[in-house]
N, C-alpha and C positions, 0 to 999 in steps of 0.2 A: 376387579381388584388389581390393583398395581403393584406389581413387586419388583423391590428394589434389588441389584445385584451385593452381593456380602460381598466384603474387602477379602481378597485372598482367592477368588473364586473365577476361573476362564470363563469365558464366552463356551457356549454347547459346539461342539465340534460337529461337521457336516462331514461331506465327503470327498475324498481328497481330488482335487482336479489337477491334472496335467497341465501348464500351461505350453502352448504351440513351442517357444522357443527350448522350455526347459524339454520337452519330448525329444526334440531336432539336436541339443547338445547330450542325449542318452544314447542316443542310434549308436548299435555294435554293428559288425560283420561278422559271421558265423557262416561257416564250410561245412558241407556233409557228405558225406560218401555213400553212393547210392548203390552200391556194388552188395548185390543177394538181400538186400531190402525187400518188404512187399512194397506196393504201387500205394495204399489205401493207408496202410499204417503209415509208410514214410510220410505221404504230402500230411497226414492231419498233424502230426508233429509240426512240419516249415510253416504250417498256416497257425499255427500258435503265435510260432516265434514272429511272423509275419505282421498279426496284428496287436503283438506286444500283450497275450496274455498271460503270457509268462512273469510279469513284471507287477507288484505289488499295488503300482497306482495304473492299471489299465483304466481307460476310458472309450467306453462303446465308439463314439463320434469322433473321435481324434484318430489320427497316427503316431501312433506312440510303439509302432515294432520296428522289427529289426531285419537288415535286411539279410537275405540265406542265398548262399551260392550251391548246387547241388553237384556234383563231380558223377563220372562214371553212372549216366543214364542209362546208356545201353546196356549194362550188367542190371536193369530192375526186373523182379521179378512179377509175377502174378499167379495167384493159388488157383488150384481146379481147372477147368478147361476154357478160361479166359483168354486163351491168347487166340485160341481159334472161334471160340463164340460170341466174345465181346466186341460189338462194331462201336464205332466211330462215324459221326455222320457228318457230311457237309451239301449244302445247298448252290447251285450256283445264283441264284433270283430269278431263275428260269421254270416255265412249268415244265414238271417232271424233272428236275435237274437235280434230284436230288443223287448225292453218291455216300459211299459208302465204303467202309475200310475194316480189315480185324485189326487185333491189338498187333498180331503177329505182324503184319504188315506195316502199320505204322512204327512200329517199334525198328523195326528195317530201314526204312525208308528215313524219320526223324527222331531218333532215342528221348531228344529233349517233348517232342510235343505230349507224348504219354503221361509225364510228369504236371507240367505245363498246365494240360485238361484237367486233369484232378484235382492241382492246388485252385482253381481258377474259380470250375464250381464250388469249389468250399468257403470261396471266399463272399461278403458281403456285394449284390448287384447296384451298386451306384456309384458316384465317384470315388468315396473313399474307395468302393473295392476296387477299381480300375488305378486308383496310387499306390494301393500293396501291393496288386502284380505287378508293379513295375520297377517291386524293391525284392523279387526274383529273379537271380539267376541260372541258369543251365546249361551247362554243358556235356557233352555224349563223354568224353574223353578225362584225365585226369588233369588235365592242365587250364589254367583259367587265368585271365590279362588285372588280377584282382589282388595284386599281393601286396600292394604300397597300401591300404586299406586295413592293413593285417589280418585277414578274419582267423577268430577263434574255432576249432573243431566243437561242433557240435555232435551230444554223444544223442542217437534216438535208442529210446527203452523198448 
C-alpha cells in the first residue's frame, strides 16, 4: 500500500547529526582547577567535556567536545591508601624491563602525568581517542600560555 504524504505534514525526523564543520565552529575552552579534587571524579568530568557529552547533539564517531585545560595538578588528591599502593607501570621492549612507580612518586616527579593516565584510559582506544587527548591540557602550576583562547571556568559537582 502506497501512502501518500497529507499537505501540512514534515518528513519523520531521524537523529540529529553533527556536521564536522558545524562541531569545529562549537569548540569552547574550559579551565579547571585541580587543587583538593579526587584524581577519578575530576578526569570523568574532563572526559565528558572532552568528547562533547555534555552537549545536546553529541555524536558517538565525531568530535564534537571541547577542549579542558586542568591548572594546579600537583594539589590532586587521591582517597584511601592510593598514593602508596597504587603503582603505575611502564615497559622498556626489553625482557624483564618492566618498572614500576607509586602514585606518590609519580605525582612528585610529574603532577601532570597522574591526571594524564586517568583521562587517557577513560577515553575511547582508536583514533578519535588519540584526537581528544590532544584537546587536553595540563599543567602542575596555576599559570597556563592559553588565555588568548579565553577559556571558561568550568565548575565540577
Amino acid at each position: 500500500m502506497n501512502v501518500l504524504p497529507q499537505p501540512g505534514l514534515k518528513e519523520p525526523m531521524g537523529t540529529p547529526q553533527l556536521k564536522r564543520k558545524e562541531a569545529l565552529a562549537q569548540r569552547q575552552w574550559y579551565v579547571v582547577d585541580a587543587q583538593g579534587q579526587v584524581l577519578g571524579r575530576l578526569a570523568t568530568q574532563i572526559v565528558k567535556v572532552l568528547r562533547g557529552k555534555h552537549k545536546p547533539n553529541f555524536t558517538p564517531h565525531m568530535d564534537g567536545g571541547d577542549f579542558v585545560i586542568v591548572l594546579n595538578a600537583r594539589g590532586i588528591r587521591l582517597t584511601g591508601k592510593k598514593y602508596e599502593t597504587k603503582l603505575y607501570y611502564r615497559h622498556s621492549e626489553y625482557p624483564g624491563g618492566i618498572r614500576a612507580k607509586t602514585a606518590e612518586k609519580v605525582l612528585a616527579d610529574k603532577p601532570e602525568a597522574l591526571i594524564r593516565l586517568a583521562v587517557k584510559g577513560m577515553l575511547p582506544k582508536s583514533r578519535l581517542g588519540r584526537r581528544l587527548f590532544n584537546k587536553l591540557k595540563v599543567y602542575a602550576g596555576a599559570d597556563h600560555p592559553h588565555i588568548a583562547q579565553k577559556p571558561q571556568p568550568l565548575t565540577i559537582v
